[in-house]
Each structure stands twice: as C-alpha cells, then as structure tokens.
PLY file of the C-alpha trace (Angstrom):
ply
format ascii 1.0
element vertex 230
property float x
property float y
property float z
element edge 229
property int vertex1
property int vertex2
end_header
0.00 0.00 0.00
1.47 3.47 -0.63
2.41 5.42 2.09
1.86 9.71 2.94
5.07 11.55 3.73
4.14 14.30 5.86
6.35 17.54 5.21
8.24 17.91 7.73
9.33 14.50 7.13
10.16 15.56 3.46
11.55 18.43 4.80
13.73 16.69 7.31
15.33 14.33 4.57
15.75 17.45 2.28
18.28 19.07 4.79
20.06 15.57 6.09
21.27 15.16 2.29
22.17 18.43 1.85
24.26 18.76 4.62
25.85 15.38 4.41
26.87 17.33 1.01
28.51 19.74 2.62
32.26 18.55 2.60
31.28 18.42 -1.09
31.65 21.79 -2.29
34.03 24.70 -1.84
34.11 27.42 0.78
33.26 30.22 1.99
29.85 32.30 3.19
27.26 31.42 1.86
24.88 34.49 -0.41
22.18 31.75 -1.41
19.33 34.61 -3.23
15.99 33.21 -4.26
15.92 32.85 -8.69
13.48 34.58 -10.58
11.56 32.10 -12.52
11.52 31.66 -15.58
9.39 30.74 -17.61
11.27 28.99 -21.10
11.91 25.37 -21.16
15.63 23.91 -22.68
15.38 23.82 -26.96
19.14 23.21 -26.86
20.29 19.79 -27.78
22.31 17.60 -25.04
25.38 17.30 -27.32
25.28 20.95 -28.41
24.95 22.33 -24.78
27.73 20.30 -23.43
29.76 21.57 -25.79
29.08 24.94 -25.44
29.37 24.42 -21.53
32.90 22.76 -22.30
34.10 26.01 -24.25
32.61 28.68 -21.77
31.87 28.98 -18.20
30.52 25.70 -17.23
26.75 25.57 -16.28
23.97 27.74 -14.83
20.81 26.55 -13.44
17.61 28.36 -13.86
14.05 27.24 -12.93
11.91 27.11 -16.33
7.24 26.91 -16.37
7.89 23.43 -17.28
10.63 20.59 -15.94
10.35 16.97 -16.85
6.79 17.06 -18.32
5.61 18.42 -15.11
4.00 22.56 -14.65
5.92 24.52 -11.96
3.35 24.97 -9.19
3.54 27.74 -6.54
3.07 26.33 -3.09
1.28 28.13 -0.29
2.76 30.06 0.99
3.85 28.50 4.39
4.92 25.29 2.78
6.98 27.86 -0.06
8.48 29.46 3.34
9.57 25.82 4.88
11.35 25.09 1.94
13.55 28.49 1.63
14.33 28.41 5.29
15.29 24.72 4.88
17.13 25.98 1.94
19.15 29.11 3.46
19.71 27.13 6.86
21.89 24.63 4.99
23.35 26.81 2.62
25.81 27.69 5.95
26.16 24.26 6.35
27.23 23.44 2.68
29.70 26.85 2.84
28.48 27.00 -0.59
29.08 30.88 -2.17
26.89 31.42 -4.71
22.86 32.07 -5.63
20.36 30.11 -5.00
17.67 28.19 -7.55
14.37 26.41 -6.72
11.07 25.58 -8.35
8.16 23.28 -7.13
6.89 21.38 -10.13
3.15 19.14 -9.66
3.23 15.74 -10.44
-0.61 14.35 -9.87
0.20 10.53 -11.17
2.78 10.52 -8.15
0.55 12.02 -5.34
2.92 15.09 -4.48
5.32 17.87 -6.11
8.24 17.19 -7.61
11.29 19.91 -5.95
14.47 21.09 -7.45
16.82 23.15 -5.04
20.36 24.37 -6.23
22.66 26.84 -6.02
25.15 28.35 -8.69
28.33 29.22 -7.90
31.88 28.34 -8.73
35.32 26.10 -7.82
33.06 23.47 -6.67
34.47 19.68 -6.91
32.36 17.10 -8.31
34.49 14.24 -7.36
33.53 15.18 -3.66
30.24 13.16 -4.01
32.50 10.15 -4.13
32.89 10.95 -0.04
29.31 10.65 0.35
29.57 6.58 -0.62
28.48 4.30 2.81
27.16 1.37 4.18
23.33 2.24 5.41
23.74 4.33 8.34
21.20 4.27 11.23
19.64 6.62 13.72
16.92 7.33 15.88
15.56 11.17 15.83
14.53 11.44 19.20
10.54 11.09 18.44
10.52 7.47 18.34
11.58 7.54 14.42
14.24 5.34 13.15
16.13 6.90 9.80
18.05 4.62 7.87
19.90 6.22 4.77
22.09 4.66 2.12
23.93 6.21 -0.88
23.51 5.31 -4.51
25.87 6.48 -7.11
23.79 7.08 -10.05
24.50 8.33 -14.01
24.64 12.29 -14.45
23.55 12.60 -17.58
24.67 14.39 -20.49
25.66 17.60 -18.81
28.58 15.31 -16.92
29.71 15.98 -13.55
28.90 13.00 -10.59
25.41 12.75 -9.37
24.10 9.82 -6.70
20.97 9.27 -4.70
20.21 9.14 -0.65
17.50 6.52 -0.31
16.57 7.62 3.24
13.99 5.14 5.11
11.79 6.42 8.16
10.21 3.98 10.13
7.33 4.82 13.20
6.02 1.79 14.29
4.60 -0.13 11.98
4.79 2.25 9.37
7.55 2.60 7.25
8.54 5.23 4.31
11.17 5.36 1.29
12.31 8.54 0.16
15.47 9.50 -2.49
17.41 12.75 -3.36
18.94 12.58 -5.86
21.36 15.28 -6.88
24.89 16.36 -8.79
27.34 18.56 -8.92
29.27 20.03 -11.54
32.41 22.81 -10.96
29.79 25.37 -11.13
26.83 23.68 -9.98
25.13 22.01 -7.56
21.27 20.66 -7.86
18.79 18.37 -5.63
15.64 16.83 -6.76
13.00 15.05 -4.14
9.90 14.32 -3.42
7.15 16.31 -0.65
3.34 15.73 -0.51
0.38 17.39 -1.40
-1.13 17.78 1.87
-4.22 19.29 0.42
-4.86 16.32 -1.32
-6.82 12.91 -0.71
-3.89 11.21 -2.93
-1.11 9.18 -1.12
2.61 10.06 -1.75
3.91 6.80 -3.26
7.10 5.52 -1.64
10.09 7.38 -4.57
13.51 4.72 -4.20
16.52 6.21 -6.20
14.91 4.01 -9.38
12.38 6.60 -9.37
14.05 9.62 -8.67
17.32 9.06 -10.39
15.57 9.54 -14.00
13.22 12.43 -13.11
16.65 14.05 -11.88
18.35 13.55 -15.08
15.04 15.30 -16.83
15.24 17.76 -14.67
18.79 18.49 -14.99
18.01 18.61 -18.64
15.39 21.56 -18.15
16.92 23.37 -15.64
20.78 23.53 -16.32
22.09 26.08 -19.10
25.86 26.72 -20.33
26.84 29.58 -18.15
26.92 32.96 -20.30
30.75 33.87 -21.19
0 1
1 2
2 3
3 4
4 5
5 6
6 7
7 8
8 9
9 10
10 11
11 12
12 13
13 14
14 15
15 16
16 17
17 18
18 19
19 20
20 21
21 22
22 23
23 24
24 25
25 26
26 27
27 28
28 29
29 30
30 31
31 32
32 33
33 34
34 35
35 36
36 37
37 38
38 39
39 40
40 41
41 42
42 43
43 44
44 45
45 46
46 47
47 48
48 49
49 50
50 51
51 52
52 53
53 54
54 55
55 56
56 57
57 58
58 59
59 60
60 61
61 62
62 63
63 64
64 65
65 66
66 67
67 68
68 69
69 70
70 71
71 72
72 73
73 74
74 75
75 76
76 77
77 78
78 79
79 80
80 81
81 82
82 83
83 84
84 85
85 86
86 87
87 88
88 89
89 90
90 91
91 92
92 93
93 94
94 95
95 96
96 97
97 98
98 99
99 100
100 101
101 102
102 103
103 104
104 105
105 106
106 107
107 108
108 109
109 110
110 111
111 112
112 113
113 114
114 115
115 116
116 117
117 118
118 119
119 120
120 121
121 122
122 123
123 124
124 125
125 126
126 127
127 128
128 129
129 130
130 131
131 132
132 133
133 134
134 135
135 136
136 137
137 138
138 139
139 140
140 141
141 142
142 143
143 144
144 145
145 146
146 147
147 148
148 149
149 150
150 151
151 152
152 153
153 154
154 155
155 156
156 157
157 158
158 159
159 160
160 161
161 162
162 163
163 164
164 165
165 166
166 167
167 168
168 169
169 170
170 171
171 172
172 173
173 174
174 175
175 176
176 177
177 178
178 179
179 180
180 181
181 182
182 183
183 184
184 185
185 186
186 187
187 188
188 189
189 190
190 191
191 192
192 193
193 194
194 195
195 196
196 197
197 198
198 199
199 200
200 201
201 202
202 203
203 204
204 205
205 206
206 207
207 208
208 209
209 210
210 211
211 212
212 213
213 214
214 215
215 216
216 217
217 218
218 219
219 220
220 221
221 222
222 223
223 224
224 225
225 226
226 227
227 228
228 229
C-alpha cells in the first residue's frame, strides 16, 4: 500500500542530504538569493549544450514553467516558506558561495510535487560526491523515528559531472517510508531533486527509491541547467 510523507518528514530528509553534502563543495559564506523564474523550457540539444558548456563557463541553473513534463506549481505560501528556510539554513552548512535556484513542479500521477533546489556558484568539486559513498547508516531522531539512509551512485547525464541518490527510510512503528534525493554537482553547480506531498490532497505520496528519482533528476537536470553565459 502506498504510504503519505508528511512535510516535515520531506523536509527533514531534504536538509540531512544536503548537509551530508557539505564537505562536497568549496568554501566560503554562503549568499544563497531566491531565482526569478523563468518561464522557457531547454530547446538546446544535449550534445550541443555540453559543448558549449565545455568552451565557456561551465553551467547555470535556472528554474523554467515546465521541468520533466511536469508545470511549476507555486506552493502556499507557508509550505513555499519551509522550503527556503530549509534551503538558506543549509546553505551555511554546505559553505556554498553562490545564488540560490528552486522551483516546485506538480506531479498528480505521483501524489505530491516534484522539488528542485540548487545553487550556482563556482570552484566546486564534483568528485567530492565520491565521499558521500556508505554502508546504510542508522539513527533514531529522538521522536521514536528510526532513519536509515544509504547512498547510490547514479549516471549524471549528459551535462557530466557525478550525481548519486540518498535513499533515506523512516520507520514509526509499523509504518515505514522510502524517500530518495537525488542530486549532482558540476564545478559550477550544484542541484537536488525530491519528493514532498500534497497535503491538500486525498492522494497518497507513493514511496520514490533512487529508481524513481534518479531519471526524473536527469530530466530535470536537462530543463533546468544552461551553459553559463561567457
């Protein structure tokens, strides 16, 4: 039977794989600025962006009307606060410098919105992610939760770079949900994409492994990522 992810749940997974990121990326203090959407989807071709990317300044992420099939949706607005404070919180923790990125996208068929958080900035080392490779790892969180998380390396697409997935499994009693980020990082970039629920709706949030995620990430990537501007 599916299970519901509540959002601080999500929300609570969202920030354990960012900051177990954090010895991934370079220095520094953190600026993280909300992006101004936009509204344009990708027309450029995997092999001619790459290339371009190769020859300028690496990549840029924006946050396009449309990512992997799926319309951008604007969450209300305390749910749209939860995730920027989640967001700015571990921006200290990641010592990332650079600006901020993030779009909410609806995805009915899977009972919840689809999230992409990032950040662009510069000197960051992809091969990092490699430190994030363990044996599951398990804690309790004080409530009576137990949190088991595991790390997946996964393909990162055309763009390049490393990318992997944190299959992260809550348990409460007899109840028990599985929930992936999946995410990459490139020299100039660095990009998550989960899973949170649509609390306003009937519809159950489906458990999302890495299997699911992993693909939707690449998509994303795919809508989302630009060669940098020279």
């Amino acid at each position: 039977m599916p299970k519901q992810f509540t959002v601080p749940t999500t929300l609570l997974l969202l920030s354990a794989v960012l900051s177990a990121a954090a010895t991934g990326c370079s220095g520094g203090t953190a600026t993280a600025q909300p992006a101004a959407a936009r509204t344009a989807t990708a027309t450029t071709t995997a092999a001619t962006a790459t290339t371009a990317a190769t020859a300028g300044g690496g990549w840029a992420l924006t946050a396009p009307g449309a990512a992997a099939g799926l319309a951008r949706f604007q969450p209300p607005a305390d749910e749209a606060a939860k995730l920027t404070q989640a967001l700015d919180r571990t921006a200290q923790e990641l010592g990332i410098t650079g600006s901020a990125v993030e779009a909410v996208y609806d995805d009915p068929a899977q009972g919840g919105y689809l999230v992409f958080a990032g950040f662009n900035g510069s000197g960051y080392d992809p091969s990092a992610l490699d430190r994030m490779a363990q044996v599951p790892a398990t804690r309790q969180d004080g409530t009576g939760d137990r949190i088991t998380q595991d790390w997946q390396p996964t393909s990162a697409g055309d763009h390049g770079g490393q990318a992997g997935c944190q299959e992260t499994m809550v348990q409460s009693g007899s109840l028990a949900v599985l929930s992936s980020s999946c995410l990459w990082l490139t020299r100039t970039t660095f990009g998550l994409v989960t899973y949170y629920p649509n609390t306003g709706s009937d519809d159950f949030l489906t458990d999302t492994p890495a299997s699911v995620v992993a693909p939707l990430m690449r998509k994303v990537r795919d809508a989302v990522e630009q060669p940098a501007r020279s």
